[in-house]
C-alpha positions as CSV (number, residue, x, y, z in Angstrom):
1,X,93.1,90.3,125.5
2,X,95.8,91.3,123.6
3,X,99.6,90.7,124.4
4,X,101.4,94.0,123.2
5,X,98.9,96.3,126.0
6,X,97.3,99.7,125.5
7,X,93.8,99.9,124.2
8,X,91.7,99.9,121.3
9,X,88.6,101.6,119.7
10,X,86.4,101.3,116.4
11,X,84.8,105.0,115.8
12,X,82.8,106.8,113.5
13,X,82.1,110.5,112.9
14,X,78.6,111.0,111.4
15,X,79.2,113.3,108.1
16,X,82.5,113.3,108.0
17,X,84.6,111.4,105.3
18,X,86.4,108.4,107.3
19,X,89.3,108.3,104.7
20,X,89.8,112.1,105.7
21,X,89.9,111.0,109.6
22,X,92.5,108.3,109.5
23,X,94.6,110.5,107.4
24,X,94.6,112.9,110.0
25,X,95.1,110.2,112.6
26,X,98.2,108.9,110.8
27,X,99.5,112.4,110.4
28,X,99.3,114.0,113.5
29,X,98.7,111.0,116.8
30,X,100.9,108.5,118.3
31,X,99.0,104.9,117.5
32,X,100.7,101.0,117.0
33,X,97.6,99.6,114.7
34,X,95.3,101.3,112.3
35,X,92.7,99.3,110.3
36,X,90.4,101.4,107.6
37,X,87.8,99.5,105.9
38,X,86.4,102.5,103.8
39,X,85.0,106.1,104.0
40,X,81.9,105.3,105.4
41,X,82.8,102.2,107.8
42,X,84.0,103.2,111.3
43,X,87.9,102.8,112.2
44,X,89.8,100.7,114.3
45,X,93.0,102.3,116.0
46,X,95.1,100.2,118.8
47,X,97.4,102.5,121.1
48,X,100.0,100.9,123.4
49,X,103.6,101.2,124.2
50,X,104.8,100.1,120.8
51,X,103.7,103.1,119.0
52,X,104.5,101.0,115.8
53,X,101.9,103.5,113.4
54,X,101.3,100.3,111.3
55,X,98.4,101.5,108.9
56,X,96.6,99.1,106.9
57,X,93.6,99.0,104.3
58,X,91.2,96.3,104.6
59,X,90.4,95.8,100.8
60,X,88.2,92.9,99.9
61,X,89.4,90.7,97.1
62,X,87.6,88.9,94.0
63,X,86.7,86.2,96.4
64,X,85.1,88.6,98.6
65,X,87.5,87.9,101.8
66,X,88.5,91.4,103.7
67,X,92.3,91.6,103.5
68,X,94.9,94.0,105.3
69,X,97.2,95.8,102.9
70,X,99.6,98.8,103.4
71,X,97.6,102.1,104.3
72,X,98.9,104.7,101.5
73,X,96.8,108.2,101.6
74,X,94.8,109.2,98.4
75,X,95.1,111.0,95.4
76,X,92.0,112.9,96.5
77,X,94.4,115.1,98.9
């Protein structure tokens, strides 16, 4: 149980591009954590009174170890 309150979900939209779906998250909902770990991996997004719209990256490093870093959209837009 977390300590800040609200809930949380992981999702997936079959045939859509995931990258494409947090960017519209970020953009246009109210949220406190977003986690994406890639276009094809389903999202985590945490809602709760904070509303902090903290968005992070989970990139895996050389060492193969999943690591949060700053959410910044793509080029691709």
């Amino acid at each position: 149980v977390c300590s800040r309150l609200g809930a949380a979900i992981d999702f997936y939209v079959v045939d859509e591009d995931m990258e494409e779906v947090a960017d519209w998250i970020i953009e246009q909902l109210p949220f406190d954590r977003l986690y994406f770990y890639g276009p094809d991996r389903p999202i985590h997004v945490s809602y709760g009174p904070e509303h902090s719209r903290a968005a992070y990256r989970m990139e895996i490093t050389k060492r193969g170890v999943r690591v949060p870093r700053p959410y910044k959209r793509s080029l691709q837009q």
